[in-house]
C-alpha positions in Angstrom: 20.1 -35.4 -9.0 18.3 -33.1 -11.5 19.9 -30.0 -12.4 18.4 -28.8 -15.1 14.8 -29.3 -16.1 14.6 -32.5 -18.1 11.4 -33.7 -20.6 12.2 -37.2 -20.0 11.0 -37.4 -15.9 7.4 -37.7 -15.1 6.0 -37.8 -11.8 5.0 -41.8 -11.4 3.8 -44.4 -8.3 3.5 -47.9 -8.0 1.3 -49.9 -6.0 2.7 -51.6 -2.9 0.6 -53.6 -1.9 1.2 -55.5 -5.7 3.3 -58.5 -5.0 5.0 -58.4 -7.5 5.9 -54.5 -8.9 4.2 -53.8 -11.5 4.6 -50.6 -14.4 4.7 -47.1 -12.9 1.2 -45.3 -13.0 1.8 -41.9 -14.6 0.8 -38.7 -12.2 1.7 -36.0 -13.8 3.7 -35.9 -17.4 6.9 -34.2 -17.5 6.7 -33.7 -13.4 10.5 -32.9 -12.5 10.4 -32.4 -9.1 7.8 -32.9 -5.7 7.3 -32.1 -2.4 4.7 -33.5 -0.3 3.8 -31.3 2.7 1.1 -31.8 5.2 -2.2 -32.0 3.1 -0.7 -30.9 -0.1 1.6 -32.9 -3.0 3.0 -30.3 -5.4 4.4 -31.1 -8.1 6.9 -29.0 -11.0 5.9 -30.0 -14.4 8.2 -28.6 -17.3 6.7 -25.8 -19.6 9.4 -25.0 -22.0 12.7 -27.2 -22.1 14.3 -24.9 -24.0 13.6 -21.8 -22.2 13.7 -23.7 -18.5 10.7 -22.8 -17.6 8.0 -25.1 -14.9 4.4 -24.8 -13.9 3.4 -25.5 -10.4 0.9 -28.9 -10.5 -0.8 -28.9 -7.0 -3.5 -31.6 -5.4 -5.0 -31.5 -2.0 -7.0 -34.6 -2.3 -3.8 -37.2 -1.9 -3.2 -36.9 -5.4 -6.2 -38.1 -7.0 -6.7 -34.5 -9.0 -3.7 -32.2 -9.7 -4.5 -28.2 -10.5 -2.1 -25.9 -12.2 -1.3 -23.0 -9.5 -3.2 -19.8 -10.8 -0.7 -16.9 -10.3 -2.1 -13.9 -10.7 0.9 -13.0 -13.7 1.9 -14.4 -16.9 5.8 -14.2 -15.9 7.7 -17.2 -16.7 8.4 -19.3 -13.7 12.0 -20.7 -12.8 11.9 -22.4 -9.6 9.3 -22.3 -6.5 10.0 -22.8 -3.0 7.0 -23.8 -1.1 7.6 -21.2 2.2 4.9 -22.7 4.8 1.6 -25.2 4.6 1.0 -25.5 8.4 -2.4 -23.3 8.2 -4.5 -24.8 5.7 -3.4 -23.0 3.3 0.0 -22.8 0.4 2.8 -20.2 0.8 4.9 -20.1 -2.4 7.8 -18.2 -3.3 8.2 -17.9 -6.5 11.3 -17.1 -9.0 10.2 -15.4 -12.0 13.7 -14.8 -13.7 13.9 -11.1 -13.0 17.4 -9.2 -13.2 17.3 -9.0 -9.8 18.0 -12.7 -9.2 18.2 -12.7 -5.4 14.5 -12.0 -5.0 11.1 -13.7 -6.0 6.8 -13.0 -5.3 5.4 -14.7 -2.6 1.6 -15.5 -3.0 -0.6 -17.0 -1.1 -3.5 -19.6 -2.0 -6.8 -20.2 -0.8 -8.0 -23.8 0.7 -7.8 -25.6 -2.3 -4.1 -25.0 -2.5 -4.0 -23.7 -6.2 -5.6 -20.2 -6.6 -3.0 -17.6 -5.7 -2.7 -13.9 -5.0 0.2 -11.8 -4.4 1.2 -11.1 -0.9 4.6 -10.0 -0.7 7.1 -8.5 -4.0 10.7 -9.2 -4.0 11.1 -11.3 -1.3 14.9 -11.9 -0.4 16.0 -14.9 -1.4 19.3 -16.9 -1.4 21.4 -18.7 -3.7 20.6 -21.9 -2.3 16.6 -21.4 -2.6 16.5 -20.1 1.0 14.1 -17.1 1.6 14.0 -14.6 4.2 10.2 -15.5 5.1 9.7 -17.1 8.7 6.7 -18.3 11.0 6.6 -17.0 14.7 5.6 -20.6 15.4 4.7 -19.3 18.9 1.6 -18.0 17.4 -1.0 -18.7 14.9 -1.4 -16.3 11.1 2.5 -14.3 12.8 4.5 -14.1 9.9 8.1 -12.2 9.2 10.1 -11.2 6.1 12.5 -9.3 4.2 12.0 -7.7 1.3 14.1 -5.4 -1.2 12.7 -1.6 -2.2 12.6 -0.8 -5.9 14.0 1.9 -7.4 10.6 3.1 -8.4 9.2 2.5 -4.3 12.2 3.8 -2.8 12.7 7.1 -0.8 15.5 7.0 0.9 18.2 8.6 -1.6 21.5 7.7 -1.8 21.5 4.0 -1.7 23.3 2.8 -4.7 26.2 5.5 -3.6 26.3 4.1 -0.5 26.6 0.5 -2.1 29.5 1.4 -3.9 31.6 2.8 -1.2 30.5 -0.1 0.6 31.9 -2.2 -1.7 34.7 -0.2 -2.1 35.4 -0.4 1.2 35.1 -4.4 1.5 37.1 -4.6 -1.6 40.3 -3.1 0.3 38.9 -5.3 3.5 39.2 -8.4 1.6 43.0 -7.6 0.1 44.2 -7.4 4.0 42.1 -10.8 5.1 43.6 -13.1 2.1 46.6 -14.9 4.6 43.8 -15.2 7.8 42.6 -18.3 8.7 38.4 -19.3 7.1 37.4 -18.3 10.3 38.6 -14.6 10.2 38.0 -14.3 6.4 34.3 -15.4 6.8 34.3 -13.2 10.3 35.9 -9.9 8.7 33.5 -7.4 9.8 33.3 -5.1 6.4 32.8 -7.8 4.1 29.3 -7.5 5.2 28.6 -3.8 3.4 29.9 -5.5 0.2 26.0 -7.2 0.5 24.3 -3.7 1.6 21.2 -3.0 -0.6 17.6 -1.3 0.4 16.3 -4.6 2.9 13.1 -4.0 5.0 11.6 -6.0 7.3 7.9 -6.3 7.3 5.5 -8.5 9.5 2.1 -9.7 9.1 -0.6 -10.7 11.6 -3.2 -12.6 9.3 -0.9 -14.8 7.0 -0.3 -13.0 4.6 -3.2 -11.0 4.1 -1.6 -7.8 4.9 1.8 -6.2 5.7 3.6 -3.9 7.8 7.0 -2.3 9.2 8.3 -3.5 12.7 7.2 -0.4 15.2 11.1 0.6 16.5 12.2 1.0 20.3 12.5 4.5 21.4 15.1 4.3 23.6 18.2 1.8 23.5 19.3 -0.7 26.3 21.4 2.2 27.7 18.0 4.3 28.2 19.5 6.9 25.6 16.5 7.9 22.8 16.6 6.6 19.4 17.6 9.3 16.6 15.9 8.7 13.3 14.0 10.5 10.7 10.1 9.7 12.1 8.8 8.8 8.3 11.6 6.9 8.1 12.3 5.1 11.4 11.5 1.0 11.2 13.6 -1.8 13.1 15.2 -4.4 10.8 16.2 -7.8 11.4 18.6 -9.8 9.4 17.5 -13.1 7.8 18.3 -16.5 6.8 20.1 -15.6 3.7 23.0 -14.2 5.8 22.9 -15.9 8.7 26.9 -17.0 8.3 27.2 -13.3 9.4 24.2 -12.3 12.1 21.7 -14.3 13.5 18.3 -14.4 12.1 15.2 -13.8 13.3 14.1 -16.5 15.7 10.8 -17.9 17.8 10.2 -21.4 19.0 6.8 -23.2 20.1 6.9 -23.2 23.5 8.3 -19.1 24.1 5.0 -17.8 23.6 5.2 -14.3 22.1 9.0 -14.2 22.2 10.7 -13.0 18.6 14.5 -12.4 18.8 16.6 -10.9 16.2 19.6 -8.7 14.8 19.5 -5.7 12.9 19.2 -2.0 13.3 16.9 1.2 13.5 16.2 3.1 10.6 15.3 3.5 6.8 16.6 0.0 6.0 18.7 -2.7 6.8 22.3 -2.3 7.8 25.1 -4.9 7.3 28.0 -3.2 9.1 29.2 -4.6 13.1 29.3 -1.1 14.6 25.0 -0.6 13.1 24.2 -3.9 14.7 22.7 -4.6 17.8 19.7 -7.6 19.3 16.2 -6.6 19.6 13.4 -9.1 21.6 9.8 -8.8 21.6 7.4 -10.3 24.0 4.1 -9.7 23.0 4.4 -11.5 19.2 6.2 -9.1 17.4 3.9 -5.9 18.2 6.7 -3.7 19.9 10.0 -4.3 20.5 13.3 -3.3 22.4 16.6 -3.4 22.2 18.1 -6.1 24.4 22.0 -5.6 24.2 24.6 -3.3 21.8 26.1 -5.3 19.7 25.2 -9.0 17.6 24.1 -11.8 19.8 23.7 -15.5 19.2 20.6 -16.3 20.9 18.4 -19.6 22.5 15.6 -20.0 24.4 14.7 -22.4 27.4 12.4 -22.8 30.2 9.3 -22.2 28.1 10.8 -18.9 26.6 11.5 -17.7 30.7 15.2 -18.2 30.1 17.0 -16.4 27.3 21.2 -16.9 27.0 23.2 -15.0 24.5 26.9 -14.9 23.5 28.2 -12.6 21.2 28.3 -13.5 17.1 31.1 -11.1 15.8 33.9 -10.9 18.1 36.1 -13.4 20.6 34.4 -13.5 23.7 35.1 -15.3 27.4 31.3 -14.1 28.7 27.6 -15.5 28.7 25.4 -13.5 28.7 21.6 -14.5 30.4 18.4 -13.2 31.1 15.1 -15.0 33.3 12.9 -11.9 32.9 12.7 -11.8 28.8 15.5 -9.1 28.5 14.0 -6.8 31.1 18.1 -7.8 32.7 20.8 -9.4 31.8 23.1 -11.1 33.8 26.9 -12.6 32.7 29.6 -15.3 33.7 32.5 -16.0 32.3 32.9 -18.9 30.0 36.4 -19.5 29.8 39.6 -17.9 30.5 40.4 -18.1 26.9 38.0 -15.9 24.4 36.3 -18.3 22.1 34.6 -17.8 18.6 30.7 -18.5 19.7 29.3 -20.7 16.4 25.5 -21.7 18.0 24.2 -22.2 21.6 21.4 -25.3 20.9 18.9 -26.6 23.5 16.2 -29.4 23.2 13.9 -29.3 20.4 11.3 -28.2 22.6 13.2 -25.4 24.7 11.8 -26.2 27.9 15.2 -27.3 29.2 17.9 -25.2 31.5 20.6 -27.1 29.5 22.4 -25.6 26.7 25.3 -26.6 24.7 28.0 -23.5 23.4 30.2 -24.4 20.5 32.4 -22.8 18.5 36.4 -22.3 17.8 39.0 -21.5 19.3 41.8 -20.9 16.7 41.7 -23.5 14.8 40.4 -25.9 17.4 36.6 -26.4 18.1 35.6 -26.6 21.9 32.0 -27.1 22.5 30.4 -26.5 26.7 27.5 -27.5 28.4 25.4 -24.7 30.3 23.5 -25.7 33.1 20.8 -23.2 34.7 19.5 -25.5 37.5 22.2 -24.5 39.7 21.2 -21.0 40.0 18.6 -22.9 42.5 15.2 -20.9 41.2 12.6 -21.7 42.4 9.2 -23.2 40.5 6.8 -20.9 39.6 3.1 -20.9 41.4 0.0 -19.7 40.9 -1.1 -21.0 37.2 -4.3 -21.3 37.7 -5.1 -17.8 39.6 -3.2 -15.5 36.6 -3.2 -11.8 37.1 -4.0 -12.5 41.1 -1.0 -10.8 43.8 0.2 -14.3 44.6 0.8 -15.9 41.2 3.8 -15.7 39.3 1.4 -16.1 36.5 0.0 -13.2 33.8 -3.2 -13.4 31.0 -2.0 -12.1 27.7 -3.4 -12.1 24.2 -1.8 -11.5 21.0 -2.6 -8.8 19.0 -1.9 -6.8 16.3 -2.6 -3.4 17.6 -5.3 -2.0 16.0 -8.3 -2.8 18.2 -9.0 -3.2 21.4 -10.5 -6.9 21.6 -6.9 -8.0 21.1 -8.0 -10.4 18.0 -5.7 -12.4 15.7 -7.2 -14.9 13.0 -10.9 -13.7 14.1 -10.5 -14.9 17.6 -8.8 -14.0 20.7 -6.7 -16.4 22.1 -5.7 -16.0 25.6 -2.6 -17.6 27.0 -1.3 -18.3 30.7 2.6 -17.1 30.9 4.9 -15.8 33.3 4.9 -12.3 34.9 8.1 -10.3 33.7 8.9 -9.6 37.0 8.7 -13.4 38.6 11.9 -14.7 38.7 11.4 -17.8 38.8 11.7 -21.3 36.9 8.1 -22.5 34.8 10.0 -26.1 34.8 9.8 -28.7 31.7 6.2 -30.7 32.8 5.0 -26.7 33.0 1.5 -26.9 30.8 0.1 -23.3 29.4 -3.5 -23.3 29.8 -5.2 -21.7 26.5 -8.3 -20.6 26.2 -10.0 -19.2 23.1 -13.3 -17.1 21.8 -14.2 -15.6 18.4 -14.6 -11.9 17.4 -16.4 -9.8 15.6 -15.0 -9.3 11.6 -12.9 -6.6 10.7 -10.7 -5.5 7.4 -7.8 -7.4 9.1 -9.6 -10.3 8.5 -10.1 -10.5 4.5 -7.1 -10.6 2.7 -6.8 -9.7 -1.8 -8.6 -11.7 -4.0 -6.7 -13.3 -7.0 -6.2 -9.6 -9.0 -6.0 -7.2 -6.3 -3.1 -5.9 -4.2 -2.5 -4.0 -0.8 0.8 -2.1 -0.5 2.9 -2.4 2.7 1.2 -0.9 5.6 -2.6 -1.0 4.2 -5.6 -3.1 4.3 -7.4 -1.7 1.2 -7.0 -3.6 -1.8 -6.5 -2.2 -5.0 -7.0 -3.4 -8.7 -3.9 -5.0 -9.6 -4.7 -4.8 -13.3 -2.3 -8.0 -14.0 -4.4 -9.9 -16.5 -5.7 -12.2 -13.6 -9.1 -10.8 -14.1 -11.3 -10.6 -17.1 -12.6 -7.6 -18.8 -16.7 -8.3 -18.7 -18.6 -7.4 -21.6 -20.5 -4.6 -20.0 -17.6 -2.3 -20.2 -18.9 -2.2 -23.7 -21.7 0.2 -22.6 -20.0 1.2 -19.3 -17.5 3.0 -17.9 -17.0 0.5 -14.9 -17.6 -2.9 -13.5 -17.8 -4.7 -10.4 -15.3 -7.3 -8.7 -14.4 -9.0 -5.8 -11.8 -7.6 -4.3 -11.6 -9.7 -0.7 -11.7 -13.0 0.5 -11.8 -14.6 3.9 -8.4 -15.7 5.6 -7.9 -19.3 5.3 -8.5 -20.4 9.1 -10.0 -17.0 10.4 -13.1 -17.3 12.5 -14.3 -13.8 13.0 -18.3 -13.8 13.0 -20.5 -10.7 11.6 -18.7 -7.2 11.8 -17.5 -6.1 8.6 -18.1 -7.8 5.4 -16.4 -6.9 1.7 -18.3 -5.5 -0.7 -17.8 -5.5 -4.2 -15.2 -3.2 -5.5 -15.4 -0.8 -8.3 -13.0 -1.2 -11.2 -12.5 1.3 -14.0 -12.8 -0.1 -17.7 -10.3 -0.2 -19.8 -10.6 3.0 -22.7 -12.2 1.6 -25.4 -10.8 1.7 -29.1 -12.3 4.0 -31.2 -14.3 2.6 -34.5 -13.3 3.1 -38.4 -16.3 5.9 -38.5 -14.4 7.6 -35.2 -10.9 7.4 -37.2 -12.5 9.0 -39.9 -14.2 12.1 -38.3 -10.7 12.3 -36.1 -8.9 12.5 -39.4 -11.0 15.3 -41.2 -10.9 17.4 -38.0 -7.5 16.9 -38.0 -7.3 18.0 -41.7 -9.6 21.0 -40.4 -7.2 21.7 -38.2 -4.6 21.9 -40.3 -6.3 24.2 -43.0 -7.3 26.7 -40.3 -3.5 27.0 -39.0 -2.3 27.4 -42.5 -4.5 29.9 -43.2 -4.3 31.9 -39.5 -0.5 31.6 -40.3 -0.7 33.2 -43.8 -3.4 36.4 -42.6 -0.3 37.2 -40.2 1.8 37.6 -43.3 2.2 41.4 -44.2 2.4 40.4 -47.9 -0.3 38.6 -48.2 -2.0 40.6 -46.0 -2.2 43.2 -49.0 -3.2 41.2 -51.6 -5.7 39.9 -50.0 -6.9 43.9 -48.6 -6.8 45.4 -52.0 -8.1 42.3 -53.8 -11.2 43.7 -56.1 -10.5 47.3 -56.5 -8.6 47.1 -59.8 -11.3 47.3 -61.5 -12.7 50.8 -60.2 -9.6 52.8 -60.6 -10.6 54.7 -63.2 -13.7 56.3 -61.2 -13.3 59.9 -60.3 -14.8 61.3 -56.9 -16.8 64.4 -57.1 -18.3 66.7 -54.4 -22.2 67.0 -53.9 -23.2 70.6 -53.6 -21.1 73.9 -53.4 -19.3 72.7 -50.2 -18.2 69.9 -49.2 -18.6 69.0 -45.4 -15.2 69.3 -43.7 -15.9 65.8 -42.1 -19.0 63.1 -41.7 -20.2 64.6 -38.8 -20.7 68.1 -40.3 -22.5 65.9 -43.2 -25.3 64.9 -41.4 -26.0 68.1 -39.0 -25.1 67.0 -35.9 -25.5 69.9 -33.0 -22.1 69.5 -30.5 -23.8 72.1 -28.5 -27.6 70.3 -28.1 -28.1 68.0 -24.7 -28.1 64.6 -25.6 -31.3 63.9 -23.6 -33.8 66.7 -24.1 -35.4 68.0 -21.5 -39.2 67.4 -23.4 -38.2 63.6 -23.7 -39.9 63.4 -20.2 -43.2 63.5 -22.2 -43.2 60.5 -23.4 -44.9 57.4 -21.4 -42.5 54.7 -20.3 -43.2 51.0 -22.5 -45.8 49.3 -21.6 -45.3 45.5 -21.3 -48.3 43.5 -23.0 -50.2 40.7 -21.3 -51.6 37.8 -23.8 -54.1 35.8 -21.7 -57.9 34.5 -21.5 -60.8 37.0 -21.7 -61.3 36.9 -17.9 -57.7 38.1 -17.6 -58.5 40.4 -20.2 -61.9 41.6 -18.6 -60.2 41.8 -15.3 -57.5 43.8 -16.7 -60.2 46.2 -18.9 -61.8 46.9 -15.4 -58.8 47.7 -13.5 -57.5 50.2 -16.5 -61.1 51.8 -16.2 -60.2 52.2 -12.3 -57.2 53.3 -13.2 -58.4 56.1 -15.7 -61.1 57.1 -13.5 -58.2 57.7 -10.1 -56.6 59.7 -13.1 -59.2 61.6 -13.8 -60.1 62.4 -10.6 -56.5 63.5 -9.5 -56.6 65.5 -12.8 -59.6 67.3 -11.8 -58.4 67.7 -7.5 -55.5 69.1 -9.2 -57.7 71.8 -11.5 -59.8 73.0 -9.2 -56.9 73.2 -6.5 -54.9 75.3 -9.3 -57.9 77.6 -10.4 -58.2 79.0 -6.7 -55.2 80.8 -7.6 -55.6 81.5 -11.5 -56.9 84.9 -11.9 -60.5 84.9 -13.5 -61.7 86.9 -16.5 -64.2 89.6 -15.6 -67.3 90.2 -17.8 -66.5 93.5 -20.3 -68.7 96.4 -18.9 -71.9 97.1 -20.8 -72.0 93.3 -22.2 -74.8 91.0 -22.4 -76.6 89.4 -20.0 -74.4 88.8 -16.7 -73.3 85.1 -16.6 -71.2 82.9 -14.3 -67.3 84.0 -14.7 -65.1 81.5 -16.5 -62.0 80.1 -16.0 -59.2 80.2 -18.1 -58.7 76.6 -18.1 
């Protein structure tokens, strides 16, 4: 077994059908490690010995051409763990060193297997290479995960205090546990808060493509309402990497719609017994509620119409069992002993009524078969008339809640399942009639192209600006360029509707030439001068040398006075009357300015004509007025004994 990456393995066949085995036909130098999974063969090929670092080879032609996996980042790579290829399309999880050791990217490819773009950041991950990423295999593109907030992305406050008292706390825990048995030390309830950091729990409803929190239960299996701070308030389910302590999230084939897990409601992921409880969801994840206080073990049977349940953390003689997907639960005792419930198991293909319980009691395992036919249900009716009075039967379609075709993967699939209500038994030769029809495109539909991101709980994707793209050489002589930002979801089959367009990307700032440098550096030296010198004219000092500067020279020049008195101040110099009106009455005389027209000689013929007008309406009103005013101006008489008698004549 490798446990270290070595230069001296190579990925290598040999021919079979050679009679005789013959020498091993290289693949792929210095290839470590493969995995060969549905349509894919990947391959880890050493990069550095020295530094431990691998490349991810990939072919999706049966190994007949093998692409290095395009991540979107130049981060070394430690390790991969290839998360799910059922879809037509590579899920990879991806250790890239970072301090925080327990988490890793997970990208997602397109069809040919190699190109990847970043789905999901700090995916929790386990010492052993298992990841807290799961398929609702119930239904197609469902995905669930955990993930851990970064300092930089978290809101909540108060974590890493919280983490330390925790600690504290399982610190002391631990001290008292040391002389129980491995089953009470791995059971001690506190231990768990010793693990406590800022987990959420996201889902995602085109593979991938986009992600978003689990919608929380506003009321509690008691009917009491759910307290929490609304910009704050998400469910949380625990995952793989701690399943020794609570369950993980869970779905099988055959329970269609049915997600089960453990966790709590608020800003994050608890770890502590007492914040603990099992949620259910029967319509694929979309909404959930809480189906009992405290941390269940959970299975499935009867297609996903019979749930049981025992409880994780503590001793327990009960059974707890539900045929109307944890709309009630019903309980028998087990044993008149309490026993420490390990796993309750069915057939692969939970369409059984048959269970087996085991688990310890003490120091002594004891195992039980449950068997659900004697509760004498009967078989359910009416499969083919769904949604009609007399079936036990219901139409449903998955969806992710944000329209109202009910779409998933471009297509609404409709499935055939049991009312809620019907309490009755599907049976194992039950067979779901499916029936299936394509829709029209939306954003849901497109997931990031290799360079682009969307953050949890958004569908627009944003420049990443990780190197995975290349600068074009019209941001020489632009201040932008165009990219694509979106690409269709492997396997989606959405027709028309919306379509991506090309996304607008702000260049990078350009450098600035020599020449530039140069006129920066004498205005800087400008700038300089004219603070040095703003800084010296405040000086006082200089301030007078700089004011007298000049006049040296003319102090021996006398002053004399001009006349035989000398005005007793400048205004007295130059005559000026304080008494006289500053606007004399006889200034009216003068005619206002008159504002000069340059044109043509019609414009100025025209204008000649209308000042002739204009003079001869002035004379006229000059004369009106003269002859009105002479009616009442006194007239001269003609001197007695003068010449010959003539007409009198005005004074005016």
């Amino acid at each position: 077994k490798l446990y270290i990456w070595s230069s001296d393995v190579d990925f290598a066949y040999m021919d079979a059908d050679v009679k005789f085995w013959g020498s091993p036909v290289t693949m792929v130098a210095l290839g470590n490690k493969f995995l060969v999974s549905h349509k894919f063969i990947f391959v880890a090929k050493v990069k550095d010995v020295a530094a431990q670092t691998v490349m991810l080879m990939v072919s999706a032609d049966g190994g007949r051409t093998f692409n290095a996996a395009q991540l979107p980042t130049e981060i070394d790579e430690k390790s991969y763990t290839v998360l799910d290829t059922s879809e037509g399309l590579v899920m990879l999880h991806v250790n890239h060193g970072a301090k925080e050791a327990q988490v890793g990217n997970v990208y997602i490819s397109d069809d040919k297997g190699y190109r990847f773009t970043l789905s999901l950041p700090n995916n929790v991950r386990g010492t052993n290479g298992d990841c807290e990423f799961d398929k609702v295999l119930s239904l197609e593109g469902v995905y669930m995960a955990n993930f851990k907030e970064t300092k930089s992305s978290d809101t909540s406050g108060g974590v890493d205090d919280k983490t330390k008292e925790a600690a504290e706390e399982s610190q002391a825990l631990e001290e008292e546990t040391k002389s129980g048995t491995e089953v009470d030390k791995r059971r001690a309830p506190k231990s768990k808060a010793k693990e406590e950091s800022v987990v959420r729990t996201v889902i995602s409803f085109d593979k991938g493509g986009a992600w978003s929190y689990l919608k929380p239960p506003r009321v509690d299996s008691t009917g009491k309402q759910i307290e929490c701070p609304p910009d704050k308030c998400w469910l949380h389910l625990h995952g793989i990497t701690n399943f020794h302590n609570y369950a993980p999230f869970y779905s099988t084939e055959n329970a269609i719609g049915i997600i089960m897990g453990t966790g709590n409601v608020g800003p994050s992921l608890r770890f502590e017994p007492d914040q603990t409880n099992t949620y259910i969801s029967r319509n694929g994840g979309l909404t959930w509620m809480e189906a009992h206080k405290g941390a269940f073990i959970y299975e499935y049977g009867d297609h996903g119409g019979l749930v049981v349940m025992a409880d994780d953390v503590r001793k327990t003689k009960l059974v707890v069992f539900s045929w109307n997907e944890g709309q009630s639960w019903y309980d028998f005792e087990l044993s008149s002993m309490p026993v420490e419930v390990d796993n309750i198991v069915t057939e692969p293909n939970a369409t059984s009524t048959k269970f087996l319980l085991y688990g310890t009691r003490g120091d002594t395992g004891v195992m039980y078969h449950l068997d659900f036919e004697s509760l004498g249900q009967a078989l359910c009716k009416g499969v083919w008339a769904a949604d009609s009075v007399s079936s036990d039967y219901e139409m449903w379609s998955p969806s992710d809640g944000k329209n109202t075709e009910k779409c998933l993967m471009g297509k609404q699939v409709t499935y055939t399942r049991r009312k809620q209500t019907s309490e009755c038994f599907n049976g194992e030769k039950f067979e779901r009639p499916v029936s299936r029809k394509n829709c029209e495109c939306t954003q849901e539909d497109f997931e990031c192209e290799v360079g682009f991101t969307r953050p949890v709980g958004s569908t627009e994707c944003r420049f990443a600006d990780d190197g995975s793209i290349k600068i074009p050489l019209s941001c020489a002589r632009n201040d932008h360029f165009f990219a694509t930002g979106y690409r269709k979801v492997v396997g989606d089959t959405c027709e028309g509707g919306w379509q991506p367009q090309q996304v607008s990307v702000a260049c990078p700032a350009k450098p600035m030439s020599k020449g530039a440098w140069s006129v920066l550096g004498a205005l800087g030296m400008l700038a300089v001068v004219l603070a040095a010198v703003n800084m010296l004219s405040q000086n006082d000092r200089v301030k007078g040398i700089f004011a007298n500067y000049g006049f040296e020279s003319f102090g021996a020049v006398r002053y004399a006075n001009i006349g035989s008195k000398a005005p007793e101040s400048a205004l007295d110099s130059v005559g000026t009357r304080f008494d006289a009106d500053f606007i004399e009455g006889d200034q009216d005389d003068f005619d206002a300015p008159q504002l000069m027209n340059y044109t043509n000689d019609r414009d100025r013929d025209s204008r000649d004509r209308d000042r002739d007008r204009d003079s001869r309406d002035r004379e006229e009103t000059r004369r009106s007025a003269l002859d009105t005013a002479s009616e009442a101006v006194p007239r001269l008489a003609r001197p007695p004994g003068g010449g010959p008698k003539e007409e009198d004549v005005d004074l005016l």
